[in-house]
Every structure is written in structure tokens, then in C-alpha cells.
N, C-alpha and C positions, 0 to 999 in steps of 0.2 A: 504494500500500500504506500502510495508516496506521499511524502511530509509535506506540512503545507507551513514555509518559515515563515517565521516573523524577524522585525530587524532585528540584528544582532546574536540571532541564533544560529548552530551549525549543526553538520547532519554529516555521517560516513559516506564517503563514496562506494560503493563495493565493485565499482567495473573502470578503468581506464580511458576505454572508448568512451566520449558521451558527445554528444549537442546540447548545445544550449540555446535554446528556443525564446525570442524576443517577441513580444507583440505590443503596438502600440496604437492609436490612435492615428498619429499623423506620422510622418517618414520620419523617422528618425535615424543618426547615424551609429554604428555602433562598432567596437573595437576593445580589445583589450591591451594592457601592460604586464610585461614581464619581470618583477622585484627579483631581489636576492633575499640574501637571508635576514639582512635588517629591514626590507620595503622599500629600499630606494631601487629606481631602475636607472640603470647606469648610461641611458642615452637614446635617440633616437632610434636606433635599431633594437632594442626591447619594447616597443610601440605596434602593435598591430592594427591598421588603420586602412580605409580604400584603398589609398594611394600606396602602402602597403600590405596587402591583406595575409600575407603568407608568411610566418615564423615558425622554427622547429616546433611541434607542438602543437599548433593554432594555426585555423584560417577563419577569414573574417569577411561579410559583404564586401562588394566594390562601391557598395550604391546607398544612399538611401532609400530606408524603405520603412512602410508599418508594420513585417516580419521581419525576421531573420532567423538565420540559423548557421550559429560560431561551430564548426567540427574540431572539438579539441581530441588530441591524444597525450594523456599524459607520460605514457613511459617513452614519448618520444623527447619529453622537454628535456632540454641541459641540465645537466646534475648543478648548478648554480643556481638554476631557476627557483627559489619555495614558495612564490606566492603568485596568483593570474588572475589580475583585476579586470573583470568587466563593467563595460563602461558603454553608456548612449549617451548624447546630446541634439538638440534639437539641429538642423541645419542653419542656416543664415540663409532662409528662400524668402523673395517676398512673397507675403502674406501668409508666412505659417506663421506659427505659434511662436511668441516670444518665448514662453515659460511651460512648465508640462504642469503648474498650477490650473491653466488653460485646456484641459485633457483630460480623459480618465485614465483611472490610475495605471502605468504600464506593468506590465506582468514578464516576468520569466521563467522558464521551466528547465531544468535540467534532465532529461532523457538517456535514455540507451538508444543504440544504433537502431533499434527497432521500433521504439517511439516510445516504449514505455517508460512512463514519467514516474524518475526517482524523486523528485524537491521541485516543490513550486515555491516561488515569493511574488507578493505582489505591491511593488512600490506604493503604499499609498501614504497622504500627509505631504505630500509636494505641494509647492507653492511656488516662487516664484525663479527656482530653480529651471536652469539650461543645461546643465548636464549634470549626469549621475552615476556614481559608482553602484553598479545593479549588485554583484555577486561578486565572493571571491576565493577561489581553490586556493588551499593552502598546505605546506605539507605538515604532515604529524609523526615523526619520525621517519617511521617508513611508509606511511599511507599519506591518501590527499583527501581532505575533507573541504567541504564547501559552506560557505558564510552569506547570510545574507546582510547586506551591507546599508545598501540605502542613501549612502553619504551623498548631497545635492551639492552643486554651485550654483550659487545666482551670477556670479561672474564668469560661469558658462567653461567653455573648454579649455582654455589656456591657465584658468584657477585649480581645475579638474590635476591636468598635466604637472603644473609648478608644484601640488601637494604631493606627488606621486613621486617629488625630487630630480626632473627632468629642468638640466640648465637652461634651457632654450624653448622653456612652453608654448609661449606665444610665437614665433616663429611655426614652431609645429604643429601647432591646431592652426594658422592661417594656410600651413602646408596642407591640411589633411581639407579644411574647406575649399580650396580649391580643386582637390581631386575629385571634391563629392561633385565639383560645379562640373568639371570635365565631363564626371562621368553622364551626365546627360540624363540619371536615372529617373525613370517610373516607378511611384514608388506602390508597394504593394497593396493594395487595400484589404485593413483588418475585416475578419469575418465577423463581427457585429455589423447587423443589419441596421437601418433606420427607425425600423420600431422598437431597438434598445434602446434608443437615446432620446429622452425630452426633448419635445422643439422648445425656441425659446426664443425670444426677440431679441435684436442686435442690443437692445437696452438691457436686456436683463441676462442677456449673456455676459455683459462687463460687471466689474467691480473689483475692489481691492480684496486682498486678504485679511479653530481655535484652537472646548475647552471643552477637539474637546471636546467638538463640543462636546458643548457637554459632550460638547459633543462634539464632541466631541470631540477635535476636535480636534476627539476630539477630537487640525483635532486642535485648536483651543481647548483652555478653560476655564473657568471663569475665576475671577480673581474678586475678594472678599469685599463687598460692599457693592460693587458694580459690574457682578459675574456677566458672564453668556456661557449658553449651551452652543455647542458647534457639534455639530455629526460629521464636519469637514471644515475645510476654509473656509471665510465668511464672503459677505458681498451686500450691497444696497439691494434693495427691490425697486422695481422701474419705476417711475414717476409717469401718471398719467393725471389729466384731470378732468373731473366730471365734465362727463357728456363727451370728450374728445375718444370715448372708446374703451372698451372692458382693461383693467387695471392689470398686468400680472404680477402675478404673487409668487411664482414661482422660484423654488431657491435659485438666484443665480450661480452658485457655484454645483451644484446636484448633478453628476454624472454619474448612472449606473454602469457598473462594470463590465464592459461587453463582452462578456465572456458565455457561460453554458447559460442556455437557452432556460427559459422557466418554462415552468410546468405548462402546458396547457390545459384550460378550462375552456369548454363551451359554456357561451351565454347562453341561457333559457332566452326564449322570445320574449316574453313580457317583463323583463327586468336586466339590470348588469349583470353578470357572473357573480359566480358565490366566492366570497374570497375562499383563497387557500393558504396555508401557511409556507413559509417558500418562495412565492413565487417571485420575487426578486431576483436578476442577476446575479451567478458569482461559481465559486469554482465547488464552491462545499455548500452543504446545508446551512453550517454553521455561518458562512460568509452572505446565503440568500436571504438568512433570516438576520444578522446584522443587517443588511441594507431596507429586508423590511422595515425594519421598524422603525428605522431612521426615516426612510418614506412615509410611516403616518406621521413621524413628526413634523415633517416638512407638511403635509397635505391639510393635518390640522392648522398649522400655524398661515398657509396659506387662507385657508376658508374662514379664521377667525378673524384674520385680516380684512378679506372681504368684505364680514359681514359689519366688522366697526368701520369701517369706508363708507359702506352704503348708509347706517344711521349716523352720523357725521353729516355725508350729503343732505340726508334728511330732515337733519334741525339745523342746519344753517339755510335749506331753502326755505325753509319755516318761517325761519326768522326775516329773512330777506323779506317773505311776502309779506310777512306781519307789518315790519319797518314800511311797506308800499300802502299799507290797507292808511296805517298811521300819517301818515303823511299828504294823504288827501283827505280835507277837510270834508269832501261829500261823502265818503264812507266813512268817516271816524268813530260816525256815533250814530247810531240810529239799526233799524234790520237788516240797512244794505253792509255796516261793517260787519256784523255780527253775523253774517251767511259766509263772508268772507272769510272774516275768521275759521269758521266752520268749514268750510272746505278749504281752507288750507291746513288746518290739520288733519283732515279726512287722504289727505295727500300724503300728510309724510307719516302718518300710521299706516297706509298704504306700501309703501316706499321698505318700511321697517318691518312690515308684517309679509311682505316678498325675499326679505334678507333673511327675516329666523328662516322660514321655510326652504328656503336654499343652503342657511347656514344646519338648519335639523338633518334635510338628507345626506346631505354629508356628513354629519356626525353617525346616522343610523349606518352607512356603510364603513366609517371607521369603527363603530362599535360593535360592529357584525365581524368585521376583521379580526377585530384587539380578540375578539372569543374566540377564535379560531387560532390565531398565534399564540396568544397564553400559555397553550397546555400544550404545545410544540417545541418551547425553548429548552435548551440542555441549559446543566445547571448552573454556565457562568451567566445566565442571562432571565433565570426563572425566578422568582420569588421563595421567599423561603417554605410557604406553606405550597407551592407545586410539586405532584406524587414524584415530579423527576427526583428528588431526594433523595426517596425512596429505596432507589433501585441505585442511590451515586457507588459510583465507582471512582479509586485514587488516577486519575488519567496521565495516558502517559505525553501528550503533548499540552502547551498551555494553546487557551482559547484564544482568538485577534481580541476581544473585548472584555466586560465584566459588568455587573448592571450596580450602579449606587443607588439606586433610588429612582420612584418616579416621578414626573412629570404631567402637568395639567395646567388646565388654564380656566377661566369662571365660567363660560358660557359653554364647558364641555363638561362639566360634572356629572358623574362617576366618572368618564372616560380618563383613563392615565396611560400612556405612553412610557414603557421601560426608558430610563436615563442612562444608555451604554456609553462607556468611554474605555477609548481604545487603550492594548497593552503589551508595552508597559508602562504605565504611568511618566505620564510626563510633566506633572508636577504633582506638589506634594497636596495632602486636606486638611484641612481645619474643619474640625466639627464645635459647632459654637455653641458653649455650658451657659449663657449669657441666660438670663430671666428675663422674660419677656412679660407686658402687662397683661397678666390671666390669671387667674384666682385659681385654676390647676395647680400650676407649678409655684405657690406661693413658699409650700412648704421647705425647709432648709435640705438642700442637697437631691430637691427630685429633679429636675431640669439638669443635673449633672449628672447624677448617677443614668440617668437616659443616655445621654452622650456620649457618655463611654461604655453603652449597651448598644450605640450605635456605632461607638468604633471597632467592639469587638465582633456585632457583625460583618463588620463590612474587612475584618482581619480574616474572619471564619472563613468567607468568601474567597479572598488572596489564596487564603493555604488550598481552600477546595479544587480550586481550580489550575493548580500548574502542580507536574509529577511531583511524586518522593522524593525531597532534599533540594530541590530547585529553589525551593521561597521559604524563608523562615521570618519569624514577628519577636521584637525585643520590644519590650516595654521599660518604662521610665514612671515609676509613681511615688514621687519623693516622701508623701504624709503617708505611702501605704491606704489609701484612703479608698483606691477603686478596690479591693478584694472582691466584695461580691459580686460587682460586676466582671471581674476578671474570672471569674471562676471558673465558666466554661473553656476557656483558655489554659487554665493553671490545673483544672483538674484531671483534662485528659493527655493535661502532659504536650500538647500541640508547642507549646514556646519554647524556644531555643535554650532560654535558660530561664530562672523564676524573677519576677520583675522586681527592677532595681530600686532602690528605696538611700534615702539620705543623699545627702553632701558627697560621699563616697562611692556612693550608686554611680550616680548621674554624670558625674567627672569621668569613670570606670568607662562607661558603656560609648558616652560619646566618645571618648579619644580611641576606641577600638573602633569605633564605624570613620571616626575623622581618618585614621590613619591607615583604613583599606581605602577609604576614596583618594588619598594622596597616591597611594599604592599603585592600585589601579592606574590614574591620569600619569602617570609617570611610564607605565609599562606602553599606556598607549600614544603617549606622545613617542616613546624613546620604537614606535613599531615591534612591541615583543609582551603583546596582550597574554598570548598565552605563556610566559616566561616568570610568572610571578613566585615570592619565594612561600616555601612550604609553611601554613600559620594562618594567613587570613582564610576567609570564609569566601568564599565566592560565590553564592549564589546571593540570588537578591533577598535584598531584608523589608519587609517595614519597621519603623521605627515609631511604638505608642508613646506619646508622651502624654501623662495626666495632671490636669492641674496646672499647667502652666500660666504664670512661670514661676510658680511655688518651688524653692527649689533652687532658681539659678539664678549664678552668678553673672557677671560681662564677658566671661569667658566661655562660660558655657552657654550663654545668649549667641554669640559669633561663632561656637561651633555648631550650633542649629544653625543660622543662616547660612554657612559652608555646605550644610548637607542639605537647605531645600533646594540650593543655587546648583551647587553641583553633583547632588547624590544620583539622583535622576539617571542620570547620563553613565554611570556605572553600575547603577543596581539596586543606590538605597535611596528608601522613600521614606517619606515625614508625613506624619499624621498628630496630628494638633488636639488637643481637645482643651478649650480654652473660654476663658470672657474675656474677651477686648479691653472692658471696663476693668475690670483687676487689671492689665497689663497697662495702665494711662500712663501710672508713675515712673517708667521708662520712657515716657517720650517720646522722639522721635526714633529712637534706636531700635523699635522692632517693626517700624512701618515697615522697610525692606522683606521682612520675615511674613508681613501678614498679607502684601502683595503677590509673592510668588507663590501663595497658597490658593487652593478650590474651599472657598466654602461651603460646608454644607448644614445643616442644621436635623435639631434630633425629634423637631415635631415640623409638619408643614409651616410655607413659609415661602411670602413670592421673590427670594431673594433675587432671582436667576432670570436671565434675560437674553433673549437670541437675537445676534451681531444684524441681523439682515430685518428683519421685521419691526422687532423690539418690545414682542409682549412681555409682559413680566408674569413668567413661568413662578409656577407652585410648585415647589418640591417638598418631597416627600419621602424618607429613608423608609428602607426595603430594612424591616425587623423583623423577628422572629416573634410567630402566633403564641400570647401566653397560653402556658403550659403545654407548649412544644419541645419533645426532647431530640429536634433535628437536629440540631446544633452541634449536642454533645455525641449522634451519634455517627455523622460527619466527620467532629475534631478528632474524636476516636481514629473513625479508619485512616486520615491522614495520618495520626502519630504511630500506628501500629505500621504506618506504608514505612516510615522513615526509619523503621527500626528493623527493618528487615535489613541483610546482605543484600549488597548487590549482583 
């Protein structure tokens, strides 16, 4: 069965022979480089490019194109060779594509001579990048394993080349674009057809670039006080205005994946088709039902737009006519104003009463949907009360996403929308202990002890979802004060180690996470990631912190903002559970800390806001049903996975 990577993950080769398999959107050019043993490539003849497609090893298109297919042989490469970057960038054609932001997301596949696909990756999260490091074989002693990489330039090819350690980048990529120009090519047209991809107007095709979003975002995400959800890049929605012609709302950056074909559904005659769950784009189930459900969020956010547009239109023509009726003294007063009146608001209750109605059926077919996806999601994307639980198994790959919570908006209630954001976390969460004015949470320490029932789910979650020994959770609880809630955590043994407490705790634990992230960025600056010395942990962490900043000092204030700035990018995450208002007396010194965070909160709350529309979304944390023993019997089979041999 072949792997489906994600960035930064890698996968055994088992065969020499292989292809590597491009597909993109629009022609793109594609090539690889030949490193040694440290990642530098020692010159223009380690470059495989059009204008040179042939090196011991590797051959590569002449042309551009929207396929390709690289034939590497590795027992042919030079015993020097240990690393083989591939690489596309867009061409310099007019009127392509500046950026593959502008595209959907390109995919590569690594194959046997026969076609069967060992490792797929699929670039997504580009933005305003021009070329890109897709993959990259590497050796491991005696074998060659493959990586997926992802790395973008927005400064396009000659950036691509110069990090690759080639003295004369520019020179070389203005080489390599002039042979693409020679070569006169046609380029190939990707097999998505036109009914995969949204039409869209030249207006709402443009825009600039989450969280993410929420989306996703992400992949933004949204940062604390004035979040967005992002399921992708963001973008403006096109500007029309009344009467000049229907509004679209459609997301401007939304491209489905053109890749396997969805399901087909016959319509019945007298109505749409039934939804089905799936039926999105993409190469896995798990990847069709990711974009579903990013598509009702876009579809709800669309049609809620809609319908606050048309009553908007509605009371300001209202009011216009009102202002007319007032303004001539012969209707002002008497049965002639007074009829006026009356039918002008017989108008815009009209107006408003054509908007629910368009806004209702559109919610009845996302609500017809939402019931039919629900009880389809695997478990990094299901609620905690869905039977998929049930039946969890410790899996041996992690999922593209993970669900925190849902999402809604007023004029859709009950309907909620899963809040997926993609993984691996690309920034850290704050979950916020603050009291809010409600006579619920009056009482001392209940709005906190939730918080951190809402960190520990959303930890339970992490470990659920990526193999045995891959992801581990260190907590920080200096007063010792979360226990109970830490319990499902501490009981079945899931945590790395039992959480840290005091002055000596918290000093302990950070400078062991500070000093693998120094670790790491060093290995990978110096090109010898996998070269690290025997001691640290490598797989990814979260990091609970409770209470904060009960606890810390200026020192260990700055080694948290170390790790939400740069943990990410190695492996470790931050997860916050905090009040703002306890942290004033610092200052400005944790602003930095509380921007590079997602917040989220442990009871609904419309903190979160989508970059392109701009409703202000209701979130909602995904808890565990009281007196559900999911949790504990979950954490269990995680910790019994990791205590097995391998």
C-alpha cells in the first residue's frame, strides 16, 4: 500500500528503479540537484535541468509541462552523490502563473517501473512561492530513503539554486529558462477535467494571501484577539453592488485537488442529489473528506454572506424610500404617507423573506450533508462521542489534519462545521482560563479546570492520532493544581514523564525542549538532520503549560517564546492555558508570546473570524461526553502501543 507523506516525513525505498511522477496545474519546469555528503552541490554539472536533462542517475523533461516523469536509477548514481533534490518552478511564460499560490496544490508520486505507487506527497500550503523543493532521496547508510520536503521560494529559481550552495545560481536558472524558451514546448494538460474546478470570476479569482485556517490554514491561524479560520490561503470576496449583478461569495483562493475522480451520485429528478460522504477531490478518503468539509465551510460562509447582503440591501432601501416619503410635504402626513410607508416595508420584508428562504435551503442541504459526513470521519476528524472510537486502533501513519473544535455561525444553528487544521501544527494554542460575565463559571477555578479538560482533550487527540512513539505531551503545572484534570493523562500513563511542578520543574523541562530545538536548527542548518547526537528525543512533543505564568520567571518567559517562534518548525508545540488578565503585570513582554498563538476557548465563543468574508465564527471545543470512559480507553491503547518493542 503506498504512503501518503506529509512535509517532512520519510519513507524506505525498497527498489532502485523508480519514477517520479509530477503533476501540476499549469507547465511547470522540473529538475533535480545532485548534493554530497554535507548538501552542497559542487557546480553546475550536479544540476539536472532541460537544457541538461541527463546525469549519471537521473533524466529529467526537456520541456515544460503539467506532467512529468524524472527516471531515476539509483545504483547508477556516483558513490559521492547522498542526496537528489527535486525540484519544479513555475516558467517565466507570459501569462502563467506568477506563484503556484495561484494553482492547486501540485502533487508527486514516487512509482516502480511498472507504475505502482510506492509514496505520494502533495504540496499543499503554497502561497506565493515560484519554485519548490518537491522531494528528496537520501542515503541511509546503505539504502536510499525518500523525504518529502516542500521547501518554497518566493524568489523563485535562482533562491531555489543559491540555497542548494551553487556559486553561480542566477546565471543558471536564467540558463535553464532559456532552454525551456528554446525548447518551444507544449505543455501537457493535467487530467482534471473542468468540472473539478470552481468557475470563478477574474475578480474573485485574485486576492492576496492562514490558521489554518483555521483553517486552516490552515493554513493560517488565527492569532488571539483577532483570529481567522483559513482551510487554505486567504483572499477578499469580489465587490459587486446592488442591482449591478449576483455578488460572488465564492472563496477566492478554493481549489479542489484534481486528482481521483469522486464518487458518482445520480440526481433523482425532483431534487439535487443526496449528499454523500467523500465526495470531494483527492487521493485518499481521508484527503476527500478533508476537502469536504472544508467545502461546507466555505459554502456556509458563502450563503451567510449572501443572505446578510440581501437584508443590508433591504433596510437601507427602506430607509432611502422612507427618507423620499419624508421629504415631500404631500405624503408626509396624511393616508397617502402612511400607504407609502406600508409598502415600503411590505418591500423589504419581501426582499428579506426571499433571502431566509434561499438562505434555509441551503442550510437544509448543508444539514443533510453535515448527517451524512459525521459518522464517516476517522478519528482524527470525528468527535469524541462518534462509535469511530470504538473500534480506534494505535495507526501506523499520522492523518494530513486533526479536528479542535467546531465551528458555526447564528443564523445556522444547530448546524456546526468540524474546525480541521492541518498537521503538523504550525503554531502553537492558547486555550483561554479567563472568566467570562456568566453566572456558570462564577464559581472559583470552574472556567479553568474546563480549560485544561480542554487541553487534555485536544492532547488525547495528538497522541490518538500519529503511531507508537512518534508524538509525546510534557506538561508544566507549577501549583500542581490541574491533577484532576490531568488525570486521564497521568493515569494511563500516556505522558512522557509525570508533570512538572515548582521552580525546578519548569527550569528542568524547558531547557530540555530549548536545547533539542537549538539541536535540531543546528543539525539542519549545518545539512546533517539526520546526524544528531544520541540523548535528545526526536519525535514531536506538545508542551502543557498550566497556569500560566504562575511559575515563571524572565527566563523562562523567553524560553517559551523560543519555543512558540521556533519549536514548530522542529517538532515542538506550545499549548497555553492561561488568562490574559493574570499575565497584565508583564507588560508588554508576553505580547510577542500571545500573538504567535491560536486561541481557543473552553466554552463557545465568537472569537474567530474568516480572512475573506469576515463573519465572526462561534467556536466550540470538541470535549468528551460526561461520563465517557473514551478517553481513558484511547490513552490506554496509545501507552500500551509505546511500550511494546519494536
Amino acid at each position: 500500500m503506498a504512503a501518503e507523506l506529509v512535509r517532512g516525513q520519510n519513507h524506505p525505498l525498497s527498489r532502485n528503479r523508480i519514477e517520479i511522477r509530477i503533476s501540476a496545474d499549469a507547465p511547470v519546469v522540473a529538475g533535480a540537484t545532485l548534493a554530497d555528503e554535507s548538501g552542497r552541490v559542487r557546480g553546475a554539472d550536479g544540476v539536472a535541468h532541460p537544457g541538461a536533462p541527463t546525469l549519471p542517475g537521473i533524466e529529467v523533461s526537456r520541456q515544460a509541462a503539467a506532467e512529468h516523469r524524472l527516471a531515476v536509477d539509483l545504483d547508477a548514481m556516483p558513490e559521492t552523490v547522498h542526496r537528489v533534490s527535486v525540484l519544479i518552478a513555475l516558467p517565466a511564460t507570459p501569462g502563467g502563473p506568477p506563484r503556484f499560490g495561484a494553482l492547486a496544490a501540485p502533487r508527486a508520486a514516487v512509482t516502480g517501473l511498472d507504475g505502482t505507487e510506492v509514496a505520494g506527497y502533495t504540496l499543499t500550503g503554497l502561497d506565493a512561492e515560484s519554485a519548490v523543493v518537491v522531494l528528496e532521496l537520501y542515503r541511509r547508510q546503505t539504502a536510499w530513503k525518500i523525504r518529502a520536503v516542500g521547501q518554497g521560494y518566493a524568489a523563485g529559481l535562482p533562491a531555489l539554486l543559491a540555497d542548494q550552495g551553487l556559486p553561480q545560481a542566477a546565471e543558471l536558472a536564467r540558463g535553464i529558462e532559456e532552454a525551456v524558451a528554446r525548447g518551444l514546448a507544449r505543455a501537457v494538460p493535467a487530467h482534471a477535467t473542468d468540472a473539478d474546478r470552481p468557475r470563478r470570476t477574474a475578480a474573485s479569482a485574485t486576492g492576496p494571501d492562514l490558521p489554518a485556517t483555521a483553517a486552516g490554514s490552515p493554513q493560517g491561524v488565527p492569532a488571539p484577539g483577532d483570529s481567522a479560520v483559513r482551510p487554505g490561503p486567504s483572499g477578499e470576496p469580489a465587490a459587486a453592488t446592488p442591482g449591478s449583478g449576483p455578488i460572488d461569495y465564492t472563496h477566492p483562493k478554493r481549489r479542489r485537488p484534481s486528482r481521483l475522480p469522486a464518487p458518482e451520485v445520480s440526481a433523482p429528478a425532483d431534487g439535487p442529489a443526496p449528499p454523500v460522504a467523500g465526495d470531494a477531490a483527492g487521493w485518499s478518503m481521508d484527503e476527500r473528506l478533508y476537502n469536504q468539509v472544508w467545502g461546507m465551510f466555505e459554502d456556509l460562509a458563502r450563503s451567510t454572506a449572501a443572505y446578510r447582503s440581501a437584508v443590508d440591501f433591504a433596510e437601507s432601501r427602506l430607509e432611502k424610500e422612507l427618507d423620499q416619503v419624508l421629504a415631500d410635504p404631500r405624503s408626509r402626513l396624511g393616508s397617502a404617507g402612511d400607504a407609502a410607508r406600508e409598502a415600503a416595508q411590505a418591500r423589504q420584508a419581501q426582499l428579506v423573506d426571499q433571502a431566509r428562504a434561499a438562505l434555509d435551503r441551503d442550510l437544509a442541504q448543508l444539514t443533510a450533508e453535515s448527517e451524512v459526513v459525521e459518522p464517516a470521519l476517522p478519528p482524527a476528524y470525528a468527535r469524541w462521542d462518534n462509535p469511530v472510537w470504538h473500534g480506534y486502533r494505535v495507526p501506523a501513519e499520522p492523518p494530513m489534519a486533526v479536528r479542535l473544535g467546531d465551528l458555526h455561525l447564528p443564523e445556522s444553528d444547530p448546524l456546526r462545521i468540524p474546525m480541521l487544521v492541518r498537521l503538523p501544527l504550525e503554531r502553537g494554542l492558547w486555550i483561554d482560563s479567563g472568566v467570562p460575565d456568566d453566572s456558570r463559571y462564577e464559581e472559583a477555578g470552574g472556567l479553568r479546570d474546563l480549560a485544561l479538560q480542554t487541553a487534555v482533550a485536544v492532547a488525547a487527540r495528538l497522541l490518538a492520532v500519529h503511531p507508537a512513539g512518534e508524538f509525546g505531551v510534557r506538561v508544566i503545572d507549577p501549583a500542581g493544581a490541574g491533577a484532576s484534570a490531568l488525570a486521564p493523562l497521568t493515569g494511563t500513563g500516556a505522558l512522557d514523564a509525570p508533570p512538572a511542578t515548582g521552580a525546578a520543574g519548569v527550569a528542568g523541562i524547558l531547557g530540555r525542549l530549548t536545547e533539542r530545538v537549538d539541536l535540531v536548527q543546528m543539525a539542519m542548518r549545518g545539512g546533517a538532520s539526520d546526524a544528531l547526537p544520541p540523548g535528545p528525543d526526536t519525535s514531536r512533543q506538545l508542551l502543557i503549560v498550566n497556569d500560566f505564568p504562575y511559575g515563571f520567571d524572565d527566563r523562562a518567559v523567553t524560553q517559551l517564546r523560543c519555543l512558540a517562534d521556533e519549536g514548530p518548525d522542529v517538532g515542538v508545540h506550545l499549548l497555553l492555558v492561561a488568562d490574559r488578565e493574570d499575565a497584565a503585570a508583564y507588560g508588554p513582554l508576553l505580547d510577542p508570546l500571545w500573538r504567535s498563538l491560536m486561541r481557543l476557548t473552553p466554552i463557545p465563543d465568537d472569537h474567530l473570524a474568516d480572512p475573506w468574508v469576515g463573519h465572526a465564527w462561534t467556536y466550540a471545543p470538541c470535549l468528551v461526553p460526561p461520563g465517557s470512559h473514551v478517553l481513558q480507553q484511547v490513552l490506554s491503547q496509545v501507552a500500551t502501543a509505546r511500550t511494546k518493542p519494536a
